[in-house]
N, C-alpha and C positions, 0 to 999 in steps of 0.2 A: 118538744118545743121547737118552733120555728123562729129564727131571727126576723126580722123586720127593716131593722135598722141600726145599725153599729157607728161608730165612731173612739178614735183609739188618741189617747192624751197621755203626754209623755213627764212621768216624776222624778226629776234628774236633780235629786237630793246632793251628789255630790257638787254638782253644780249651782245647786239653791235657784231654778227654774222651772216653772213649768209652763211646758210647751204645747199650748191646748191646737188642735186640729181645726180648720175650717172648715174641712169639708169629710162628710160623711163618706164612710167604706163602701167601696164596689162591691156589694156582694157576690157579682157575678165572675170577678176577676180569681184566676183558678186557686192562687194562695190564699188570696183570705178565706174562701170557700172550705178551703180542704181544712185549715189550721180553726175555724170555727164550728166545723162541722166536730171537731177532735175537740175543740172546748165543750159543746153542749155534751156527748157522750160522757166527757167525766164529770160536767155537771149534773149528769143523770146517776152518776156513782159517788158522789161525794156525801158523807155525812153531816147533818147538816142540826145544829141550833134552830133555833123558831123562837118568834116574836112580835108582838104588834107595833109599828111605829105609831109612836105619838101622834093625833092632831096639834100640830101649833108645835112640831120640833123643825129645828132650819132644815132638814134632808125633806120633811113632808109638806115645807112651805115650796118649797122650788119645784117639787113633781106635781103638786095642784095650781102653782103660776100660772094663769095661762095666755098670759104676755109674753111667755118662752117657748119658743120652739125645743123641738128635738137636741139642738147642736149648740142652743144658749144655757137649757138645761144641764148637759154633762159638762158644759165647760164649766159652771156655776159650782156644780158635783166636785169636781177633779180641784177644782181652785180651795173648797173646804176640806177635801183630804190631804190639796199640798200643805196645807195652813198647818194641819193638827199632824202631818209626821216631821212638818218641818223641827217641831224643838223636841223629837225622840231623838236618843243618842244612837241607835243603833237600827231603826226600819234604814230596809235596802229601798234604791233605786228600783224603779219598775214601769211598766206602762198599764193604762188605765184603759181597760175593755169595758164601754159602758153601751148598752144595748137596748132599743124594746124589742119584744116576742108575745110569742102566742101558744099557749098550752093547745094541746089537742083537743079540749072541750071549750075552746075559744076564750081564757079567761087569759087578761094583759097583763104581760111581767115586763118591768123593769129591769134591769142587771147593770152589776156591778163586778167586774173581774180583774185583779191584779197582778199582772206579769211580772212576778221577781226577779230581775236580772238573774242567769246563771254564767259565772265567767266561762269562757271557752278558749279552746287555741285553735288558730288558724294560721294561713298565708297571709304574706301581704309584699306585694311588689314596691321595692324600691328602689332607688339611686345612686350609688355607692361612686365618687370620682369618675360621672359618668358611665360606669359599668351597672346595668340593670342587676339586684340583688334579688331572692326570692329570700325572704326575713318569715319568721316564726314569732306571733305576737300574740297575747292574751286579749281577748275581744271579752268585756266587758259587760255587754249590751244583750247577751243571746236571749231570749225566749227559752221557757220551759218546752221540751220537747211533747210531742202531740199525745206521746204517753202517758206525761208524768203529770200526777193529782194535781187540784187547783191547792193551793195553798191557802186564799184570802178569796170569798167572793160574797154576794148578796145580791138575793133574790128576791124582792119585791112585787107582790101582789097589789094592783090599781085600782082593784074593786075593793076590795075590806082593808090595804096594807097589811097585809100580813108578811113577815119576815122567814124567809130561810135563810142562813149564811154560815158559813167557814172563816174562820178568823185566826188570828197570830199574834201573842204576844210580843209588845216591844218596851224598850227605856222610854219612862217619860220622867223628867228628875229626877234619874237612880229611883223610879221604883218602874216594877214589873209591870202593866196594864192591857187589858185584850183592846186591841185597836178597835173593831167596830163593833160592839156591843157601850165598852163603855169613852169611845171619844167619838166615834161617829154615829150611831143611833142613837146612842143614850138608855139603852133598853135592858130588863134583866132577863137574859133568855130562859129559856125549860133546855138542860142538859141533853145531849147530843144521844144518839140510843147505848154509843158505847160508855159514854158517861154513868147513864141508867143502869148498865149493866156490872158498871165497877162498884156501884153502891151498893144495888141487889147480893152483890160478892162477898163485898167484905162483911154486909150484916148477918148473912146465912156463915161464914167463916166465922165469927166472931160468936154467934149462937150459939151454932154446932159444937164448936171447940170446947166451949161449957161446958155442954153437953155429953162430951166425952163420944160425937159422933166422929167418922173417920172421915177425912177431907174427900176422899176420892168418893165417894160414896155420895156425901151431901151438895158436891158440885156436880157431879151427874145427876142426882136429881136434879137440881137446881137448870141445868141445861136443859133437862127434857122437858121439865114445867116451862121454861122459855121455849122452848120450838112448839109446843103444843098449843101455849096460848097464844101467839103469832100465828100458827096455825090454822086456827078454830077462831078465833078473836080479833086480830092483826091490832093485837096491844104487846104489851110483857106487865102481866097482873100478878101481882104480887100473892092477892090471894093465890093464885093457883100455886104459885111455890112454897107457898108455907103449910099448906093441903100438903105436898108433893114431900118437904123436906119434914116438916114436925110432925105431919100426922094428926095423935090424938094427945099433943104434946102442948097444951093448952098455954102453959109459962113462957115457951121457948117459941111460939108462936106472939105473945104478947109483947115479948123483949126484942123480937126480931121487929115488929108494926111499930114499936116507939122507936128503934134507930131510923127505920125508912120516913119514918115522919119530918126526922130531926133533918132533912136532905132536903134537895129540892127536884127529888126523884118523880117523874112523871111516867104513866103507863100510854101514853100515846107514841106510835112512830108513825113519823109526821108524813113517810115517803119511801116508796121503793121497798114497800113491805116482803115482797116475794125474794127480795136482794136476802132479807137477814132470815127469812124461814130457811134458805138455802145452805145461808152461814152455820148455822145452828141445828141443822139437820142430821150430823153425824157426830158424835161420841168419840172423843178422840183420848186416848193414854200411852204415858209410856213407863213403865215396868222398871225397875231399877236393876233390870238383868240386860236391858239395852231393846228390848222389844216392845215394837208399838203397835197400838191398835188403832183399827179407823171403825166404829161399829154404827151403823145406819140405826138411828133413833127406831124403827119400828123393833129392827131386831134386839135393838137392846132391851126393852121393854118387857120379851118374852125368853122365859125361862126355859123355854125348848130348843132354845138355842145359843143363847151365851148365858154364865152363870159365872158368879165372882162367889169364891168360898172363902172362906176362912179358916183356916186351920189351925187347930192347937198348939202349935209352936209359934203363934202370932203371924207366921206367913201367908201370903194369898194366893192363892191357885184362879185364875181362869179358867174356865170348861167351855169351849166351842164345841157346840152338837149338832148332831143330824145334816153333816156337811155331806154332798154329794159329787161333791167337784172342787179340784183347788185347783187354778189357773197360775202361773208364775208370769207376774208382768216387769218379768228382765226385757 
């Protein structure tokens, strides 16, 4: 994605302010360059909810205004997020990165990013009975560093509004509430892919266990059904795990499709498919003798080369074969 045009408004909750900008970001000036260029890379890593905004919600009445510019727009934006964290008891101060850009196949995105203050320590020159002091003071106000994940953002599509976004629960009257799904879009999103994948978990866990399968066993399946159909697919299909984990186990296949139902589990992944084929490409355990394994999903698949046994006294033996090389990477 390419920026366009940025403009940054400040939510200074502690102060019950907000400080909207007049004038739009230089893009060309080296820090905001560099610190935006750091925002879209982890926008491009971040996972992400989806959803369609409303026609006829206040967020999709002000983006189709068009009596508003760019810079009347996000002030508009930022003045409806100060409004709705103002009576949370506990959303942080932060500042408001609100953007357009341009996907690589030319379609218009909107953004939305919020800088959570991180306190910091630093200098600070002072005064002391005329003698200059070098003092040690907690700064407040820092930016999240160019590394660290977005916490809060929203990604809006101008051609259909379609929604991506990360979000954060905060206090709204003593109770819990996800800030932008339900106080500033209004929308119910389809769960996030690791969302999808804790569902997938626990009903294959909860089958199996039934079933008197062994855990390790039904969540390696269960993994490799997920890498392969992301794979082959670039979904996480549930059929293919219940193929994978039950077999020809008709009941346990049945009771596993009424839990996944009772959810609001979705087989699409919305973005950055090759990100979780990558995730989920290797087989990972650790042995309760302190040894771990990292097994690349093709290898694990074939008995000619790693083999999990069982043995009569209930323990499990591993077998790695047909090795031709061990490398130690001390």
């Amino acid at each position: 994605m390419e920026i366009k045009k940025a403009i940054l408004h400040i939510i200074d909750r502690e102060a019950g302010s907000l400080i909207c900008s007049q004038a739009e970001l230089d893009l060309k000036e080296y820090a905001v360059k560099q610190y935006l260029d750091s925002v879209l890379k982890r926008l491009e890593k971040a996972e992400y909810k989806t959803g369609i905004l409303q026609e006829g919600s206040d967020l999709s009445n002000v983006l189709t205004n068009g009596d508003l510019d760019f810079i009347d727009k996000s002030s508009e934006i930022a003045q409806m997020i100060f409004d709705s964290l103002s009576i949370s008891e506990d959303a942080p101060s932060g500042d408001l990165l609100v953007f357009e850009g341009e996907e690589m196949n030319g379609v218009p995105k909107f953004g939305l990013v919020k800088f959570n203050y991180k306190p910091s320590y630093t200098h600070h020159v002072t005064y002391l009975d005329d003698k200059m002091q070098n003092n040690i003071i907690l700064n407040k106000t820092i930016f999240p560093s160019t590394t660290q994940r977005i916490e809060e953002c929203c990604l809006i599509d101008l051609e259909n509004f379609d929604l991506d976004f990360v979000e954060k629960k905060y206090s709204f009257e003593g109770q819990k509430r996800l800030f932008f799904s339900e106080r500033l879009l209004q929308v119910d999103p389809k769960p996030t892919v690791s969302e999808n994948l804790k569902i997938i978990k626990k009903a294959v866990k909860e089958v199996a266990g039934k079933y008197n399968e062994e855990e390790y066993v039904s969540m390696s399946q269960t993994q490799q059904a997920v890498f392969e159909s992301i794979e082959e697919e670039g979904i996480i299909s549930k059929e293919k795990i219940a193929e994978a984990v039950f077999e020809t186990n008709e009941s346990a296949k049945k009771e596993y499709f009424e839990i996944i139902e009772q959810t609001k589990f979705s087989e699409e992944i919305p973005s950055n498919v090759p990100k979780y084929e990558k995730k989920y490409s290797k087989q990972k355990f650790k042995l309760t003798n302190g040894i771990e394994l990292s097994i690349p999903a093709d290898v694990f698949k074939d008995p000619e080369l790693v083999e999990f046994i069982n043995n009569p006294d209930g323990t499990i033996s591993v077998m790695i074969k047909n090795v031709e090389q061990i490398v130690s990477k001390f």
